[in-house]
C-alpha positions as CSV (number, residue, x, y, z in Angstrom):
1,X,-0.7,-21.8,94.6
2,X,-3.3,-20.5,92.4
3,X,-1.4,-16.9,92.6
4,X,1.8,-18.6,91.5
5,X,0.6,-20.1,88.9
6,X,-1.2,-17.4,87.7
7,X,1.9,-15.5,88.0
8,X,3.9,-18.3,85.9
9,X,1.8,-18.2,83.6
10,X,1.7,-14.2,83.1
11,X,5.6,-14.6,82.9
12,X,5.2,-16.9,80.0
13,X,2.6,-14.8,78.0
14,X,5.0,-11.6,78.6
15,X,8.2,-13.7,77.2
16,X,6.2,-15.0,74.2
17,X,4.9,-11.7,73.4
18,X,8.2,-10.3,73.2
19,X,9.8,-13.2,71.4
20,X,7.0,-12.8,68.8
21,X,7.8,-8.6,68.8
22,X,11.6,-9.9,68.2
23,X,10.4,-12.1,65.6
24,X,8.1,-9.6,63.8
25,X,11.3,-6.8,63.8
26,X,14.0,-9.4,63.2
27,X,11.3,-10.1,59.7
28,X,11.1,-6.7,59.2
29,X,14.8,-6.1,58.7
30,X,15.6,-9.5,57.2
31,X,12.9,-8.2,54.1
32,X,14.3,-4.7,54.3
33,X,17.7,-6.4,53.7
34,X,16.0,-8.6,51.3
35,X,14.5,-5.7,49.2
36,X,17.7,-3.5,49.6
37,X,19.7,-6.3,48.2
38,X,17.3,-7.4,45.3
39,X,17.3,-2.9,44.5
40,X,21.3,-3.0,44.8
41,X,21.2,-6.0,42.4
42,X,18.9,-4.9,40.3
43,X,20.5,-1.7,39.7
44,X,23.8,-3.5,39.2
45,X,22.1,-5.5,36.4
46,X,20.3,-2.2,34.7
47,X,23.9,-1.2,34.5
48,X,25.1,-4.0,33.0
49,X,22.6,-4.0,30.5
50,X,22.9,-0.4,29.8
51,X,26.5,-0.7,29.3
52,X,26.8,-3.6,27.0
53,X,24.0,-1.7,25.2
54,X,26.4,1.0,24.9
55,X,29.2,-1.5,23.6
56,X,27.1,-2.5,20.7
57,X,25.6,0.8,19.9
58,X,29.1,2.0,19.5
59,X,30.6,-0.8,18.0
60,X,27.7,-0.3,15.7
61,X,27.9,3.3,16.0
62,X,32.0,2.8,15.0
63,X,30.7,-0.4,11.8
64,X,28.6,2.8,10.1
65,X,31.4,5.2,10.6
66,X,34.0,2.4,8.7
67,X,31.4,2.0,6.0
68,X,30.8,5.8,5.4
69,X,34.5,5.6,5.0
70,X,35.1,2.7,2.9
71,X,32.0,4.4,0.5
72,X,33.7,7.4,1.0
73,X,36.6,6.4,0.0
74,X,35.5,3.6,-3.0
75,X,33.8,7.4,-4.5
76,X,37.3,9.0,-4.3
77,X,38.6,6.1,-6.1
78,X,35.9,5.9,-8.4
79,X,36.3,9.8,-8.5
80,X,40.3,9.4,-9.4
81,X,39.8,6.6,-12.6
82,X,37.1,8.7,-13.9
83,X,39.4,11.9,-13.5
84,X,42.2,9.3,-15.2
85,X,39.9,8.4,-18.1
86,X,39.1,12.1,-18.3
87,X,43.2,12.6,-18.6
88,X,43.5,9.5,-21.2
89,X,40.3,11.1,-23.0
90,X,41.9,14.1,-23.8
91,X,45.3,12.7,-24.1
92,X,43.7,10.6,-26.9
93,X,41.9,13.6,-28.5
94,X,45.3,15.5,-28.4
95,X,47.0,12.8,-30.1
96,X,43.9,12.3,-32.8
97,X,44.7,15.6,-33.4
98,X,48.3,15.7,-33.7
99,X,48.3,13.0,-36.1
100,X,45.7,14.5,-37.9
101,X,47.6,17.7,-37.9
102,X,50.8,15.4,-39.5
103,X,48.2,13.7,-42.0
104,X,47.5,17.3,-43.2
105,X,51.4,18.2,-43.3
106,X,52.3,15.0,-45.4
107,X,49.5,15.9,-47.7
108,X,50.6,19.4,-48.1
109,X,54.6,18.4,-48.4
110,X,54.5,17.5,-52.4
111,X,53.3,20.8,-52.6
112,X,56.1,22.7,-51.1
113,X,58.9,20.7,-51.9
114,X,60.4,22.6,-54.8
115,X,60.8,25.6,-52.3
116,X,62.1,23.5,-49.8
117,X,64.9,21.8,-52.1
118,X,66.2,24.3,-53.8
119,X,67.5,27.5,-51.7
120,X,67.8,25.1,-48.5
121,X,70.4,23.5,-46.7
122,X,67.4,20.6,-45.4
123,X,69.0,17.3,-46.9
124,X,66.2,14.7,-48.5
125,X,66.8,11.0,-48.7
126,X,67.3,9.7,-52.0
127,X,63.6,8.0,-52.0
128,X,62.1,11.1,-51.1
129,X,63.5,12.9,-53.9
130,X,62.5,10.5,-56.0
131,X,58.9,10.7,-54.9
132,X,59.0,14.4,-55.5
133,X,60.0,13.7,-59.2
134,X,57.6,11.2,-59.8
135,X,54.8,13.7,-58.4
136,X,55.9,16.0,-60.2
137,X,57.1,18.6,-57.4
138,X,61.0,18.6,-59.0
139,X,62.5,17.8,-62.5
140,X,65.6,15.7,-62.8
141,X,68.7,16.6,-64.9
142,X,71.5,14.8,-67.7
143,X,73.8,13.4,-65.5
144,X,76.0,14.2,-68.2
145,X,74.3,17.4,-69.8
146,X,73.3,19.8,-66.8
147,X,71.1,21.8,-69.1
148,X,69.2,19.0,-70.3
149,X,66.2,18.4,-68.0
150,X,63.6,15.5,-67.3
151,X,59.9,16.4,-66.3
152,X,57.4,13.4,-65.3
153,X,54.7,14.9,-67.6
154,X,57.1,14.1,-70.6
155,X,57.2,10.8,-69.9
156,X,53.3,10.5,-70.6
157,X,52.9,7.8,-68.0
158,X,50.3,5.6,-68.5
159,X,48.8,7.7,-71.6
160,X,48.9,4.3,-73.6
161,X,50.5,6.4,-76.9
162,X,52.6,4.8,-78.7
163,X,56.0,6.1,-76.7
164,X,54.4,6.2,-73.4
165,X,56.8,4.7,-70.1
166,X,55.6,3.3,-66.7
167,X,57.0,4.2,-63.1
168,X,59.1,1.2,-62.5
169,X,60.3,-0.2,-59.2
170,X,62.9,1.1,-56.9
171,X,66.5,-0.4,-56.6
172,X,69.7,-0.7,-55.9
173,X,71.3,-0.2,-59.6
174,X,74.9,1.5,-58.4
175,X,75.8,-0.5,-55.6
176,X,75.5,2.4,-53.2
177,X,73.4,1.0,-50.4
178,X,70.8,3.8,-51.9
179,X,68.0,3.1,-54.1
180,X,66.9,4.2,-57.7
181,X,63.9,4.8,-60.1
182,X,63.5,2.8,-63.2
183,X,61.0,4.4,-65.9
184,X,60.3,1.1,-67.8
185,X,59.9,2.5,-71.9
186,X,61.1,2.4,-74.8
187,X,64.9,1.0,-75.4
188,X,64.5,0.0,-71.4
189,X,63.8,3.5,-70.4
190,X,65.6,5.7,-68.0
191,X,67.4,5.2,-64.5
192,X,67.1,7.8,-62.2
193,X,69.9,8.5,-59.1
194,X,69.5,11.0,-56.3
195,X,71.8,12.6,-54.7
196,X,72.6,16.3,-53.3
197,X,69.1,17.2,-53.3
198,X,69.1,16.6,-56.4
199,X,67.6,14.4,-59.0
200,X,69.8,12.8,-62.1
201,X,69.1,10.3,-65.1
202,X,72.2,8.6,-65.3
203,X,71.5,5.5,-68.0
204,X,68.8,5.8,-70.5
205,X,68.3,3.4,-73.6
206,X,68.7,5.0,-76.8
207,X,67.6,3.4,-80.4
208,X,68.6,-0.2,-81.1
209,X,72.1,0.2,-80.8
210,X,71.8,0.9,-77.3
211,X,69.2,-0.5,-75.3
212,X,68.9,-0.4,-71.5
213,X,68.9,-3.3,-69.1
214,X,70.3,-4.4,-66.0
215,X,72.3,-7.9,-65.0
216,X,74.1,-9.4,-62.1
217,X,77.7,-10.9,-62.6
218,X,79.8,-11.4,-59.8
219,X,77.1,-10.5,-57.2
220,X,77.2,-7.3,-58.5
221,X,74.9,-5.0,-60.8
222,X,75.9,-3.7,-63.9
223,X,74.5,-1.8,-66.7
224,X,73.7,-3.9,-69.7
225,X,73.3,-1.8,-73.3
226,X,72.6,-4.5,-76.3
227,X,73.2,-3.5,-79.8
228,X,72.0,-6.2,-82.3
229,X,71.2,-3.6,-85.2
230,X,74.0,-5.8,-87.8
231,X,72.0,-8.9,-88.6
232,X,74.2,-11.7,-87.5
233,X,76.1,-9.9,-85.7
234,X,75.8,-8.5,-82.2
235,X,77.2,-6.4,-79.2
236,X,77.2,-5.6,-75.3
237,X,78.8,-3.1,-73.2
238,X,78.7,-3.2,-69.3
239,X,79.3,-0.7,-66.8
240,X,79.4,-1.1,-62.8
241,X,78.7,1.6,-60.4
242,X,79.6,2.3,-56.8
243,X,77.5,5.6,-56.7
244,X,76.2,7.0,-60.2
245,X,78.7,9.5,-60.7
246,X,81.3,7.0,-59.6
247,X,81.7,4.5,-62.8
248,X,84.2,2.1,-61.8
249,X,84.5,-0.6,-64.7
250,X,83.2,-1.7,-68.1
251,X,82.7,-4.8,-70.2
252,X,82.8,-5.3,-73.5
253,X,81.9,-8.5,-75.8
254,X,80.8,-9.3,-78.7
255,X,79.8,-11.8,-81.6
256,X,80.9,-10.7,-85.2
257,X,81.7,-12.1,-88.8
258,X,85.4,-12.6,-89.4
259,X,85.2,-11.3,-92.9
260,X,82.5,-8.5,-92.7
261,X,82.5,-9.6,-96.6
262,X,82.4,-12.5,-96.5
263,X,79.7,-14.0,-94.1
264,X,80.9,-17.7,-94.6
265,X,84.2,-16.9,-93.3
266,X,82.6,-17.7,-89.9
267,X,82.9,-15.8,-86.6
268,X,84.8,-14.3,-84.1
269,X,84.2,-13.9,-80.4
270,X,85.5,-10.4,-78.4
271,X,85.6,-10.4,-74.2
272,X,87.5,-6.6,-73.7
273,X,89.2,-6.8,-76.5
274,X,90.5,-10.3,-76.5
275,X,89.3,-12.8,-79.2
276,X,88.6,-16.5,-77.4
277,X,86.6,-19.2,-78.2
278,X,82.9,-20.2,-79.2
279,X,83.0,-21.8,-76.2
280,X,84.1,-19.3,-73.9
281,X,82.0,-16.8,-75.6
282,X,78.6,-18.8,-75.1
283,X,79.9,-19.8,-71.4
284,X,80.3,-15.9,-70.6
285,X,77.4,-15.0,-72.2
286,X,75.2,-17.4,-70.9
287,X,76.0,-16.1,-67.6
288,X,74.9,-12.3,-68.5
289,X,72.1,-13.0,-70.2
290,X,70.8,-15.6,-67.2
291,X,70.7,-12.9,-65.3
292,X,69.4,-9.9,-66.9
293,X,66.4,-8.1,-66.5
294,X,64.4,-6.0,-69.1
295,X,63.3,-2.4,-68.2
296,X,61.3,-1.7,-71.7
């Protein structure tokens, strides 16, 4: 009895020592598993984090890049308006200079002008050519003597002698679309046409028989000359224009003694010819003489 249990109990020890060897290997693969599992997921987390570090480095990496552009390209831009301003700059400076260079040509044109008008076929506008005249580039000739010629510096404009004239204004005084020169003087001056390149007084006062003015009758303009030398007695002739060398009717009327003799005779009253009425006289009359203007 004592063997057998003695050998029971030897049986027991042997089993328990080998459960506990079981236990000590099965607990030192379940924390080699342990520690293989925690490496593999450790490693699968390192990679993780390296690789979203990668993500923002690049996305970073790829921010920098689009800002080195944009700069890049905000400098070209910049680059291009200052290459534009550069372009306008010079455009500007070319165009100073070409209108400095036309400045210097207008100046210069008086000068030339004689040369250019006569022996060319260049056509000036009437208001040129009278510019040249009244600067003194050209002369002017009798519409109605070619030989006879006009020259500003006879005129003595604004000398203040005694038979000095003044540049008048510019206007339409033949109905031609085109104006002329009035030189306000003496007996209402001179009117100047131009035409052909040319230059041409074509009414001038002269004495008091004849002086020079202008009127409107009709909506037209016409020449005015007064003649009140005959005390008591007085006179008007009219001429309209369509061009100055185109004279296309006249006027006459007038206010005279009956009896040249014989003052108390009374009057009588001439329109082209025709004797009529006071009346109509002063109702004509009134009508010319509303509308003129003086030129002396």
């Amino acid at each position: 009895m004592i063997l057998s249990n003695k050998y029971s109990n030897d049986r027991k020890d042997n089993f328990l020592n080998k459960m506990m060897e079981v236990w000590i290997v099965s607990k030192k693969k379940i924390t080699i598993l342990a520690c293989t599992l925690f490496m593999v997921m450790s490693l699968g987390a390192c990679g993780k984090a390296k690789e979203d570090e990668f993500t923002v480095t690049q996305q970073e990496s790829e921010s920098v890049d689009s800002e080195i552009n944009n700069d890049e390209n905000t400098e070209s831009e910049d680059s291009q308006i200052n290459k534009d301003e550069n372009t306008e700059s010079k455009d500007s400076g070319i165009k100073k200079e070409e209108d400095t260079d036309t400045e210097n040509s207008s100046i210069k044109q008086p000068q030339s002008s004689m040369q250019k008008v006569e022996g060319t076929e260049e056509k000036l506008t009437s208001d040129q050519l009278l510019d040249l005249f009244v600067n003194g580039s050209i002369d002017a000739v009798d519409s109605k003597d070619m030989t006879s010629k006009y020259s500003i510096a006879d005129f003595h404009i604004g000398s203040g002698e005694k038979n000095s004239y003044s540049i008048g204004e510019k206007m339409d005084l033949d109905n031609d679309g085109e104006n002329e020169l009035i030189i306000r003087g003496t007996y209402g001056g001179v009117y100047f046409d131009a035409r052909d390149n040319k230059v041409y007084a074509f009414a001038r006062g002269d004495g008091d028989a004849n002086i020079l003015s202008y009127t409107y009758y009709n909506g037209e303009i016409w020449i005015l000359y007064s003649n009140s030398v005959n005390e008591g007695a007085e006179s008007y002739h009219m001429e309209k224009y369509e061009g100055a060398d185109k004279l296309v009717a006249k006027m006459n009327f007038s206010e005279k003694f009956a009896d040249a003799n014989n003052p108390k005779a009374g009057k009588k009253y001439v329109l082209n010819g025709k004797e009529i009425s006071s009346d109509e006289y002063a109702a004509f009359a009134s009508k010319i003489f509303a509308a003129e203007e003086s030129t002396d």
